[in-house]
PLY file of the C-alpha trace (Angstrom):
ply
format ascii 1.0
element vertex 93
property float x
property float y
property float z
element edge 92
property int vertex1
property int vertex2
end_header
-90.23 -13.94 140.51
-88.97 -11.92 137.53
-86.38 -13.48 135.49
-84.30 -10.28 135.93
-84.37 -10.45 139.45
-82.86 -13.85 139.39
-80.13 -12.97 136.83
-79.03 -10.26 139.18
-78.76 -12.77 142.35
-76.36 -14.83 139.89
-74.27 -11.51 138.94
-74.09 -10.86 142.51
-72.94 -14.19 143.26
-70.20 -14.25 140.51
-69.02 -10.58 141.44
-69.03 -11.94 145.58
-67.03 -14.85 144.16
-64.81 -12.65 142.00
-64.50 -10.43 144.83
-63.02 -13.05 147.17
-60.53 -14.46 144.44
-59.35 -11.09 143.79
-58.54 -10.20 147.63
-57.08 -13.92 147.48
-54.46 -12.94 144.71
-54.08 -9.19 146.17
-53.25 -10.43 149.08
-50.83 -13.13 147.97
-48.89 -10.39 145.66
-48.61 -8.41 149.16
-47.05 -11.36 150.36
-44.47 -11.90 147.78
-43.58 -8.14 147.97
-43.50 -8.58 151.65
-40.73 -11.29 151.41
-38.78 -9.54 148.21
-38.25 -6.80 150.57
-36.85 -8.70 153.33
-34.30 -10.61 150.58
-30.73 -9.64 150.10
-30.11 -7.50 147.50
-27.21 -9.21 145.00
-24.97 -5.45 146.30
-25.10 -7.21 149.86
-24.61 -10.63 148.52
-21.46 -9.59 146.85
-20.38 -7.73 150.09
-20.98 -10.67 152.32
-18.62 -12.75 149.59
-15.81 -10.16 149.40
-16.11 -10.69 153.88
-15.76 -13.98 153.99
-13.16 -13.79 150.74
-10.74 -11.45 153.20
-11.38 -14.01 155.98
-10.02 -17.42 154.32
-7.27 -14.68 153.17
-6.47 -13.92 156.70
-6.82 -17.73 157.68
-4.32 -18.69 154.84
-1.75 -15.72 155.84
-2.08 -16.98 159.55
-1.17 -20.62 158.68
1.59 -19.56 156.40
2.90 -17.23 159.18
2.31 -20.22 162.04
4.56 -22.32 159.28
6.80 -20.09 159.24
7.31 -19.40 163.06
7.72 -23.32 163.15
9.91 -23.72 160.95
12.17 -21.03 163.03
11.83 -22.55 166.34
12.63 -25.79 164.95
15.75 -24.22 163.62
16.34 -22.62 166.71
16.03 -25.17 168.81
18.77 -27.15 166.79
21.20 -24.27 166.96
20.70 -24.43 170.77
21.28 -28.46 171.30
24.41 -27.90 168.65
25.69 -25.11 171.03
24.94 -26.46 174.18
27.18 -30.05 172.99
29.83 -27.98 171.85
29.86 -25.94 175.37
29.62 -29.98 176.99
26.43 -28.71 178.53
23.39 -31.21 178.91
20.55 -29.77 177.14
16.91 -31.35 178.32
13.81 -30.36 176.66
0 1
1 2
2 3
3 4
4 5
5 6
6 7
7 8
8 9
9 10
10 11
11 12
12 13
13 14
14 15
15 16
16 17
17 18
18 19
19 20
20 21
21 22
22 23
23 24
24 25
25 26
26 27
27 28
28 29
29 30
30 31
31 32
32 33
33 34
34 35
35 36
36 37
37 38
38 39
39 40
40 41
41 42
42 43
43 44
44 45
45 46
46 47
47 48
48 49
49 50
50 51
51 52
52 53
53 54
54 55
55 56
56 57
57 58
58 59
59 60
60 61
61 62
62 63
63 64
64 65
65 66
66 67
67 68
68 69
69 70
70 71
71 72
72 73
73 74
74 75
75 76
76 77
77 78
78 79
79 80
80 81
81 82
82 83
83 84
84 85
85 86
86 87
87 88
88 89
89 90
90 91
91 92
């Protein structure tokens, strides 16, 4: 056996090891490409906050409003137990 000979089985060794480890990282950039894609960009991000921002705005508009129409039948409902003992007439709720 020539001492060349076996220096070439090591190179071919090293460059079917290299070879492997190579297609190992390839593939794992592929990967992380693969699942930058699928992430939000920080333009949707900022859309989906501005959403939910006009939501708890509705919310808080809603409960003010529901405060308000309380606050009115309450009153009303006081007016109509004040007129109905000043017209002697029995009021039951």
């Amino acid at each position: 056996m020539d001492k060349s000979d076996g220096t070439e089985k090591r190179f071919d060794k090293i460059d079917s090891q290299l070879d492997k480890i190579v297609s190992a990282v390839a593939k794992g950039f592929n990967d992380i490409d693969k699942a930058l894609e699928s992430k939000a960009s920080s333009e949707d991000m900022q859309r989906i906050l501005s959403l939910i921002d006009s939501f708890a705005k509705r919310l808080e508009i809603s409960d003010d409003e529901r405060l308000v129409m309380a606050n009115q039948l309450t009153r009303l409902h006081d007016w109509v137990e004040k007129a109905a003992e000043r017209i002697d007439l029995k009021f039951e709720h």
